[in-house]
C-alpha positions as YAML, in Angstrom:
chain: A
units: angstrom
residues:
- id: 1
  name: UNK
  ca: [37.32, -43.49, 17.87]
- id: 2
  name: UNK
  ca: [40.87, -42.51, 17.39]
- id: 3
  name: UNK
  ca: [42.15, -40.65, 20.10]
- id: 4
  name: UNK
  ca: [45.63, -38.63, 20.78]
- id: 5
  name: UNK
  ca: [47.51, -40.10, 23.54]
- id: 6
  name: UNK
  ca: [49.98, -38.02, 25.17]
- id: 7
  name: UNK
  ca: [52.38, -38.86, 28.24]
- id: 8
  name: UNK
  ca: [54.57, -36.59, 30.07]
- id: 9
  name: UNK
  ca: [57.57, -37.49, 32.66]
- id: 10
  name: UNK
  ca: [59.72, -35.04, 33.94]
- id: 11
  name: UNK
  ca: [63.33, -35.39, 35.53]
- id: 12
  name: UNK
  ca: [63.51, -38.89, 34.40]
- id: 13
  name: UNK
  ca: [60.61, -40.71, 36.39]
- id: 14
  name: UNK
  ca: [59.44, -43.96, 35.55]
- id: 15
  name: UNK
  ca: [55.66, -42.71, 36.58]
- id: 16
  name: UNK
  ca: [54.24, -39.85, 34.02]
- id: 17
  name: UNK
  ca: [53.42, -36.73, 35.70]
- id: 18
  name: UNK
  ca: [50.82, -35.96, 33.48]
- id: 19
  name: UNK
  ca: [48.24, -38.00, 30.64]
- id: 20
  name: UNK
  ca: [46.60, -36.36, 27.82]
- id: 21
  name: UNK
  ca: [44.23, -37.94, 25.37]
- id: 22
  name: UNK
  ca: [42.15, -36.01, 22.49]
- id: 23
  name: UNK
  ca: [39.83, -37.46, 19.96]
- id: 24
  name: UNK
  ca: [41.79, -36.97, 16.78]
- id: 25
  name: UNK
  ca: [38.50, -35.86, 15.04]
- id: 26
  name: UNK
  ca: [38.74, -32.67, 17.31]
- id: 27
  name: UNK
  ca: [42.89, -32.19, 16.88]
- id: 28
  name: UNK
  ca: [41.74, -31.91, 13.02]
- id: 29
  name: UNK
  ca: [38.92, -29.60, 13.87]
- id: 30
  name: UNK
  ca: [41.52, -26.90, 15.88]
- id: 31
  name: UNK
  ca: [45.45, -27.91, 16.53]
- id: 32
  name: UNK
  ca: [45.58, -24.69, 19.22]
- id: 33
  name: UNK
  ca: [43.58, -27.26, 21.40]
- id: 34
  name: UNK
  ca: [46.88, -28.93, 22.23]
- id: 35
  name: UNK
  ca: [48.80, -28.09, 25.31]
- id: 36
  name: UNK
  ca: [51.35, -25.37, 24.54]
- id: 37
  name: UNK
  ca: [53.96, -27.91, 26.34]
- id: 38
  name: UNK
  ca: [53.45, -30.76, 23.87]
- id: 39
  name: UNK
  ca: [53.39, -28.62, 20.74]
- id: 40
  name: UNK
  ca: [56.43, -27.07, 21.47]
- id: 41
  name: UNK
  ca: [58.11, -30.36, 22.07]
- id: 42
  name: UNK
  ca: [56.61, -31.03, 18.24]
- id: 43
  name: UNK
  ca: [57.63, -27.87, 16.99]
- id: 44
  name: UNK
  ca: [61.50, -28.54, 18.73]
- id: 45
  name: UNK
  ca: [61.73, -31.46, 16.91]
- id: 46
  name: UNK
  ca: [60.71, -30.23, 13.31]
- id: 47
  name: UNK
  ca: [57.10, -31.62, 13.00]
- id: 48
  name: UNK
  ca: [54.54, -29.05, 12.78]
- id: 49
  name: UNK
  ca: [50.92, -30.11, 15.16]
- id: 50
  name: UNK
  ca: [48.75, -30.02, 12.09]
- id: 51
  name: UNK
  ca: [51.15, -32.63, 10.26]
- id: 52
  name: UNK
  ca: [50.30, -34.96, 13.63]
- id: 53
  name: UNK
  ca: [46.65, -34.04, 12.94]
- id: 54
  name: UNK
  ca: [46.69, -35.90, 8.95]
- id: 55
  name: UNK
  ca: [47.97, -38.75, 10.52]
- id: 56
  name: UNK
  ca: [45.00, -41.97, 9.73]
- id: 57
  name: UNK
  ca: [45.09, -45.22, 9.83]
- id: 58
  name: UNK
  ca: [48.02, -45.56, 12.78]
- id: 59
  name: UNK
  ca: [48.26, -46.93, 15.40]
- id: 60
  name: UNK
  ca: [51.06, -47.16, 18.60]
- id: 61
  name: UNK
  ca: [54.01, -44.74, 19.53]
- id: 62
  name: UNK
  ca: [54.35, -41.76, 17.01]
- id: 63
  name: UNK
  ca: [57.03, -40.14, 18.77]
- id: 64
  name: UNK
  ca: [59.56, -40.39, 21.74]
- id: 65
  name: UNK
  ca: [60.89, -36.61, 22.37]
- id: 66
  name: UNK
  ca: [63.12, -36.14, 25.21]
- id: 67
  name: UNK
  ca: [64.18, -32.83, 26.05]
- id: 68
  name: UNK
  ca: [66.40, -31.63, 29.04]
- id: 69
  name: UNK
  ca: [64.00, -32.32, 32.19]
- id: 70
  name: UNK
  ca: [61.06, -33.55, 30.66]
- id: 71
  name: UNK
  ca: [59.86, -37.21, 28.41]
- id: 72
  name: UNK
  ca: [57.01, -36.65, 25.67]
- id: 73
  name: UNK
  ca: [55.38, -40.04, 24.67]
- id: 74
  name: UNK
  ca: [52.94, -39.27, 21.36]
- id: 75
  name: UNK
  ca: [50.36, -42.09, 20.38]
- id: 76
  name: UNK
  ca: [47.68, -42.29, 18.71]
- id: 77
  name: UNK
  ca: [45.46, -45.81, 19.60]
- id: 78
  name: UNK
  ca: [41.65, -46.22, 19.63]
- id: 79
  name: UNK
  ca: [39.08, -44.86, 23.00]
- id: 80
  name: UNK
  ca: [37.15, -45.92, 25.02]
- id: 81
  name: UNK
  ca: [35.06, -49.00, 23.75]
- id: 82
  name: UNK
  ca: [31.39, -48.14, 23.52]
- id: 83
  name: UNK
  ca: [29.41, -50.43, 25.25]
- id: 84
  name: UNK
  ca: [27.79, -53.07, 22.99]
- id: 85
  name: UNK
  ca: [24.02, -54.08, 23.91]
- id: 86
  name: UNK
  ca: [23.97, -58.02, 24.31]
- id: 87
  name: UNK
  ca: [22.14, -59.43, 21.25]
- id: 88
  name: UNK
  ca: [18.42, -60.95, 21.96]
- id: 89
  name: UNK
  ca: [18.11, -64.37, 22.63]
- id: 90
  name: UNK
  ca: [16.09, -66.53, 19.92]
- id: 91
  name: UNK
  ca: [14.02, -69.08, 20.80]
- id: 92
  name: UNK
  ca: [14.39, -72.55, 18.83]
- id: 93
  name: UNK
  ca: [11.30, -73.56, 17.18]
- id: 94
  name: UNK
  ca: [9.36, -76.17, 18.37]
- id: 95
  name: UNK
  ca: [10.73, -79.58, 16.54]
- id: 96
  name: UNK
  ca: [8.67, -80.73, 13.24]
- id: 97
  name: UNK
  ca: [7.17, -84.15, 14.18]
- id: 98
  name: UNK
  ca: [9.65, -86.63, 12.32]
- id: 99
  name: UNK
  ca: [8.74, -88.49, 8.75]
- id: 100
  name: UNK
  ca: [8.47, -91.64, 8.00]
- id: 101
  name: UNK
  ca: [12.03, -92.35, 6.64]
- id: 102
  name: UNK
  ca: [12.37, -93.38, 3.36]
- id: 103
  name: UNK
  ca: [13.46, -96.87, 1.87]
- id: 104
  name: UNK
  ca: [17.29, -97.23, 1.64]
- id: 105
  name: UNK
  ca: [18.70, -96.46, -1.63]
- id: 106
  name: UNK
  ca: [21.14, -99.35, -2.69]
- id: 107
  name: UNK
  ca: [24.67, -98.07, -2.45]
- id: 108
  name: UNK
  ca: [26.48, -96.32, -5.70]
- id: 109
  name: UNK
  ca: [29.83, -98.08, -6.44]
- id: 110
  name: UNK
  ca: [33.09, -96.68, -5.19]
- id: 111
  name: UNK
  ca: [34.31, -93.77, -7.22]
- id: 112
  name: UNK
  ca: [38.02, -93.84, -7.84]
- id: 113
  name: UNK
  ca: [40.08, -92.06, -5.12]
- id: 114
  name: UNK
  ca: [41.11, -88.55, -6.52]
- id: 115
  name: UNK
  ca: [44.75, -88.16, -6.69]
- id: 116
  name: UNK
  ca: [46.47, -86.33, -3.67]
- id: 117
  name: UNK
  ca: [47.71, -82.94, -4.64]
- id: 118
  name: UNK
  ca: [51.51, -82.57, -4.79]
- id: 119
  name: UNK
  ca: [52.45, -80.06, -2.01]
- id: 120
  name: UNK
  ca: [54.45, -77.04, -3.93]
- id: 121
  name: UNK
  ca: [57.89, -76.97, -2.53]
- id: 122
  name: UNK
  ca: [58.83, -73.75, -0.94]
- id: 123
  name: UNK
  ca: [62.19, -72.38, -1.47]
- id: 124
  name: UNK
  ca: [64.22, -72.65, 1.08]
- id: 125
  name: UNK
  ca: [65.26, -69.62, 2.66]
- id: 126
  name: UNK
  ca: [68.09, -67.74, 1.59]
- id: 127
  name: UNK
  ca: [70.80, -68.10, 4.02]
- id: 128
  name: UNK
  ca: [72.98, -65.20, 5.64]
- id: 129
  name: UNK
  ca: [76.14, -64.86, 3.60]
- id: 130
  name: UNK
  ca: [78.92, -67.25, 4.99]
- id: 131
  name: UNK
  ca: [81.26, -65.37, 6.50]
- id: 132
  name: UNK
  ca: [83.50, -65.63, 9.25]
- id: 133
  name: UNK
  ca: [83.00, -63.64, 12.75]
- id: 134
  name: UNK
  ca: [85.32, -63.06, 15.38]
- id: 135
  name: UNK
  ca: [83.55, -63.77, 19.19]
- id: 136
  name: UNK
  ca: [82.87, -59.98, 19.47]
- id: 137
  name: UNK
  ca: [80.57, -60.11, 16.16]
- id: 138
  name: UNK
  ca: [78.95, -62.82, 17.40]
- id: 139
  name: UNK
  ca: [78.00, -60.91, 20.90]
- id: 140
  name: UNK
  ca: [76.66, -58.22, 18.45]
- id: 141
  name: UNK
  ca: [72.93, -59.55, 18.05]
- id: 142
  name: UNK
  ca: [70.15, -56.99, 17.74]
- id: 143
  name: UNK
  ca: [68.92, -57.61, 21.43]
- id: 144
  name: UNK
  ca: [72.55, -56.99, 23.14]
- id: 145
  name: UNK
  ca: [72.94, -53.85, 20.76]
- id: 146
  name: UNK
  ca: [69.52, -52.89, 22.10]
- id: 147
  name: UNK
  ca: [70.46, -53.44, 25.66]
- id: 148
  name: UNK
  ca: [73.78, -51.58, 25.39]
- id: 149
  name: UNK
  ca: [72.61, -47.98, 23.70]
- id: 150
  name: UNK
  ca: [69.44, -48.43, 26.50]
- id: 151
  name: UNK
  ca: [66.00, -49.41, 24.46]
- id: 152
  name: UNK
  ca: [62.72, -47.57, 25.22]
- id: 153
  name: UNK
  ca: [60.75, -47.36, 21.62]
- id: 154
  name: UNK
  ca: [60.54, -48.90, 18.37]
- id: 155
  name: UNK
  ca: [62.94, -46.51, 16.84]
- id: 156
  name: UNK
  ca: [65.67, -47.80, 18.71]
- id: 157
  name: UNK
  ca: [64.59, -51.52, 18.76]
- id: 158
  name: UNK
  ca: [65.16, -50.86, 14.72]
- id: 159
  name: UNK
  ca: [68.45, -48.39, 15.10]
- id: 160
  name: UNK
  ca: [69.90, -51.97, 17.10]
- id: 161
  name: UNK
  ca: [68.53, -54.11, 14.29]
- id: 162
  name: UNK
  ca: [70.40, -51.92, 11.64]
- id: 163
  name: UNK
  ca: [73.21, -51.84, 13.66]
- id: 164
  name: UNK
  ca: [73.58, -55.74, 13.81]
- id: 165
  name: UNK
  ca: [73.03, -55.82, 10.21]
- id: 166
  name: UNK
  ca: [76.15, -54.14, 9.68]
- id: 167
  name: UNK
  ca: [78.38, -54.64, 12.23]
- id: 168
  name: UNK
  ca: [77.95, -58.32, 12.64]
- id: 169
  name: UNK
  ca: [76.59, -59.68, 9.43]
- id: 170
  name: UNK
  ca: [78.28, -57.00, 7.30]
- id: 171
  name: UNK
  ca: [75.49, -56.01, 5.57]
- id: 172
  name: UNK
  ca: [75.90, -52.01, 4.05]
- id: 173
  name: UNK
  ca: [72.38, -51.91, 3.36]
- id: 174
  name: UNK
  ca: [68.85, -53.53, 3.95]
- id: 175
  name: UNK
  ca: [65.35, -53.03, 2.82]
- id: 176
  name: UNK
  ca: [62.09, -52.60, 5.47]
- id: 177
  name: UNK
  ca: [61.52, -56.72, 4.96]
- id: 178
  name: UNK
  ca: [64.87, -57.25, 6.25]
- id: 179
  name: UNK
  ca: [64.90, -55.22, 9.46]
- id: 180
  name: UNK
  ca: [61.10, -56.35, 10.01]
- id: 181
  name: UNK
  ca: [62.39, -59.97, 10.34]
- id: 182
  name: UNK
  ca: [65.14, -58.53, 12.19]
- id: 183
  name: UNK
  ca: [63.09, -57.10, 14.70]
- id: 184
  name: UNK
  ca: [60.86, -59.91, 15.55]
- id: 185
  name: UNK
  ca: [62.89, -61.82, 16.44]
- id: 186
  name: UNK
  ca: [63.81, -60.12, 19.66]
- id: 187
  name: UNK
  ca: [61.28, -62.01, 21.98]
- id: 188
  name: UNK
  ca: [62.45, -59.72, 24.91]
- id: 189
  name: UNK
  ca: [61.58, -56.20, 23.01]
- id: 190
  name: UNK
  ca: [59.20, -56.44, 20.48]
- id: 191
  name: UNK
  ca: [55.81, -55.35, 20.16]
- id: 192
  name: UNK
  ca: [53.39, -56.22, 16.95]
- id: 193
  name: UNK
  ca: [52.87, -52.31, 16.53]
- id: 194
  name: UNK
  ca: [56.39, -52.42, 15.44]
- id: 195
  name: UNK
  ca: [55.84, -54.22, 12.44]
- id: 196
  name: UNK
  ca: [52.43, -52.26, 11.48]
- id: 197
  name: UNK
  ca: [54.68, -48.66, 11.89]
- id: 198
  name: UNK
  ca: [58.03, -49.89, 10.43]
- id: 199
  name: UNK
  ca: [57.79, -47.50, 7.84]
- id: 200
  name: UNK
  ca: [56.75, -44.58, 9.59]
- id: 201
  name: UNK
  ca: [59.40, -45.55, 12.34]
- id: 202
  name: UNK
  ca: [62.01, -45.71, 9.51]
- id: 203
  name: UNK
  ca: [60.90, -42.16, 8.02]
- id: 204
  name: UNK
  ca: [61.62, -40.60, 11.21]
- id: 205
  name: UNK
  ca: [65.56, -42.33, 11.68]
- id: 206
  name: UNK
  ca: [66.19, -41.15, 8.33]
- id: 207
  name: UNK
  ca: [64.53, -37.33, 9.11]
- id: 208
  name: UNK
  ca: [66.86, -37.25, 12.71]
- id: 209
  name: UNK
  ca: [70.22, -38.33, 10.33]
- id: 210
  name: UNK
  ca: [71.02, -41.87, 11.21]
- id: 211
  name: UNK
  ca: [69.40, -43.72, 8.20]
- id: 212
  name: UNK
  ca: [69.60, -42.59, 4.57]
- id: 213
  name: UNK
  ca: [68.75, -44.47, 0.97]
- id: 214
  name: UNK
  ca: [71.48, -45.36, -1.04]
- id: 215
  name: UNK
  ca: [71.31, -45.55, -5.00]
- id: 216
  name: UNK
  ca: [69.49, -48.65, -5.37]
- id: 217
  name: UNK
  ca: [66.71, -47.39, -2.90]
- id: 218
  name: UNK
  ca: [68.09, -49.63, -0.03]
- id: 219
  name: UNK
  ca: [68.13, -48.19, 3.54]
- id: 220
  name: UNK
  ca: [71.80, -47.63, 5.09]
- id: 221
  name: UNK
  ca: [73.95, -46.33, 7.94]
- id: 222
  name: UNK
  ca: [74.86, -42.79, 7.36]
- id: 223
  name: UNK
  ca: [78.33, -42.50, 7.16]
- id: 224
  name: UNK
  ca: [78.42, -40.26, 10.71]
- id: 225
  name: UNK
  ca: [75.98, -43.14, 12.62]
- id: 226
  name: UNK
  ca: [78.41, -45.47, 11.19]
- id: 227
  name: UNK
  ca: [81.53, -44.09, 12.70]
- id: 228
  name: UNK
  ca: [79.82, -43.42, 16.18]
- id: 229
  name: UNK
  ca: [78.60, -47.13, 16.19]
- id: 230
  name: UNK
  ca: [81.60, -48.68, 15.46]
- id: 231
  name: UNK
  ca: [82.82, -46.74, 18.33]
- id: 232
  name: UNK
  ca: [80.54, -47.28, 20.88]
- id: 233
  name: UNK
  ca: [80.20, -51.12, 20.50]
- id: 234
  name: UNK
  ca: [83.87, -51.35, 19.52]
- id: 235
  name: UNK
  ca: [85.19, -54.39, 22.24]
- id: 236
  name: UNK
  ca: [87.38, -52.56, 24.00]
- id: 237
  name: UNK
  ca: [85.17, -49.83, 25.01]
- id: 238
  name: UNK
  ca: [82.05, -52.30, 25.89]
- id: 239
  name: UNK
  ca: [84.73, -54.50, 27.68]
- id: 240
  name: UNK
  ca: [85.02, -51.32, 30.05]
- id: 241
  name: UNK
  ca: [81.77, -51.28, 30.52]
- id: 242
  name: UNK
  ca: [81.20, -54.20, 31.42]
...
């Protein structure tokens, strides 16, 4: 059964203060059964409870809203397994008493071996463009981008992979295959519900303003998330941070 999961922290502990989980079934049945605290979170941030209630077929982190005292964590993942009854145990039948066996029959000849199938040749991958990178590009990968603007969810495990995209392989735009393979590739970060929610992960960037489709349908940088990350992982200013 599909079930709402909802985690609260307040003033920035690592331990929620409070753990909420309702059977989507019943969230579809009457949205005023939500706390008043998390739908107003959902209502701060644009998204309407009964537009949370359509949701099928996901699974993992929906949403990450952070407000001024207070962390809202919205999932949605399966309940409590129901408790399977072991299956019965069959008994073997007794064995048949054995035949007589049969006179050998005299061996056919040796058919001709089958030829072996040529293996198809894959393509090889198509390499990153060849261009040169100073030592600060090449400190830009998506897990130190990650680590500097402080990852917590799969939107900004993705905002660091578009970020590295740009800023170190000078990329101006990507499709969802392209950040996917990004993205797992960060051993230290990712998690397989990544992959399964890219494209409701990349709905949201582009709904909060730092993602946008250019003409050819391609995902990109707006122009103001450009200018701030060029900024904040400029050299000089992580240098200082350092």
């Amino acid at each position: 059964m599909e079930q709402l999961q909802v985690t609260i922290y307040h003033d920035g502990n690592s331990e929620p203060d409070k753990q909420i989980a309702m059977p989507m079934s019943v969230l579809r049945l009457n949205t005023n059964l939500l706390p008043k605290e998390v739908a107003q979170a959902l209502e701060s941030q644009g998204v309407p409870v009964s537009e949370i209630a359509k949701l099928e077929g996901v699974e993992g982190e929906v949403m990450d809203i952070t407000n001024d005292n207070a962390r809202i964590v919205i999932a949605i993942g399966p309940g409590k397994p129901v408790k399977e009854t072991p299956p019965a145990v069959k008994i073997p039948p007794a064995p048949a008493k054995a035949a007589k066996p049969a006179p050998a029959a005299k061996p056919a000849p040796p058919a001709a071996p089958a030829p072996e199938p040529v293996a198809e040749e894959k393509a090889p991958a198509k390499p990153k463009g060849n261009i040169s990178k100073t030592r600060h590009q090449e400190r830009l990968t998506t897990e130190a981008i990650a680590a500097e603007i402080g990852w917590r969810t799969g939107h900004d495990l993705i905002f660091a992979a578009a970020a590295h995209l740009v800023l170190a392989e000078k990329q101006t735009s990507w499709n969802a295959d392209e950040i996917d393979d990004e993205i797992r590739q960060v051993n230290k970060f990712y998690k397989p519900f990544y992959s399964t929610n890219l494209l409701e992960y990349l709905q949201y960037l582009m709904k909060n303003g730092k993602f946008c489709l250019n003409d050819k349908g391609s995902y990109a940088l707006t122009p103001a998330t450009l200018k701030y990350l060029e900024e904040r992982l400029s050299e000089e200013k992580m240098k200082k941070r350092r």
